[in-house]
C-alpha positions in Angstrom: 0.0 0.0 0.0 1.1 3.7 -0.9 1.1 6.5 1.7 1.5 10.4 0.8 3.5 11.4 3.5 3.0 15.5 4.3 5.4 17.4 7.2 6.2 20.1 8.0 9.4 21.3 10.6 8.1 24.7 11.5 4.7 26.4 12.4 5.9 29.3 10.3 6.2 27.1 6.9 2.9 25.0 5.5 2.6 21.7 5.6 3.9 20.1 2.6 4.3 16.7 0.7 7.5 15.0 1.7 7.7 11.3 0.6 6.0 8.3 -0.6 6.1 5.5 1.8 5.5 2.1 0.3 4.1 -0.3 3.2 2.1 -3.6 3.9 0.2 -1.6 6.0 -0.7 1.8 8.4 1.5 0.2 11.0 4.2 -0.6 8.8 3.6 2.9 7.1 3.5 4.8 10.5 6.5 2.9 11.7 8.7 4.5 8.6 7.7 7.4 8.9 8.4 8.3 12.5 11.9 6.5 11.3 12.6 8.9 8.8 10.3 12.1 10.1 10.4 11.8 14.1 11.8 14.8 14.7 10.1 17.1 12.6 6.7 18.9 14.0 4.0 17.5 12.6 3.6 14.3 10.1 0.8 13.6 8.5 0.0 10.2 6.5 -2.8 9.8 3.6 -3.4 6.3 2.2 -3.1 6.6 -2.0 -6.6 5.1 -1.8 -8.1 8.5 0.1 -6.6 10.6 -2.4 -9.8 11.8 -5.4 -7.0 13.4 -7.5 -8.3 16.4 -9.3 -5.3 16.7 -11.8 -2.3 14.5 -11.6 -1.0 12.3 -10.1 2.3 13.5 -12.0 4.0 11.2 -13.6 7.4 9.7 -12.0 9.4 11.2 -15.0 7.8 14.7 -14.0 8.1 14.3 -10.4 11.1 16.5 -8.3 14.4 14.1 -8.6 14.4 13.7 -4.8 10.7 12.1 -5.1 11.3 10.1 -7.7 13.5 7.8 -5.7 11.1 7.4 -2.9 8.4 6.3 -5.6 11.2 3.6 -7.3 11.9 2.1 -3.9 
C-alpha cells in the first residue's frame, strides 16, 4: 500500500508533501515514517486510496528528482 506522507518542521512554513512510503500496512507505514520524520513537528500520512485526484497524479518522470527515488523504492 502507498502513503502520501505531508510534514512540516516549523509552524511558520505549510505543511507540505515530503515522501512516498510504500508499506504492507498503516503500521508498517506509521512505523517509517516516525523512522525517517520523528523529529520534525507534525507528520501527517494519507493512504493513496483516500486521495480523489483532481489533476495528476504527476507522472514519476515529472516528479522533483528527490521524489522520484522514494516512488522507485
Amino acid at each position: 500500500m502507498r502513503y502520501y506522507l505531508f510534514a512540516r518542521q516549523e509552524y511558520a512554513k505549510p505543511v507540505a508533501r515530503q515522501a512516498v512510503i510504500e508499506a504492507n500496512d498503516a503500521a508498517g507505514a506509521c512505523a517509517q515514517a516516525r523512522e525517517r520524520f520523528g523529529d520534525w513537528l507534525e507528520v501527517r500520512l494519507v493512504p493513496e486510496e483516500s486521495v480523489r485526484w483532481i489533476a495528476g497524479p504527476l507522472p514519476v518522470e515529472q516528479l522533483p528528482e528527490q521524489e522520484r527515488e522514494q516512488v522507485a523504492a
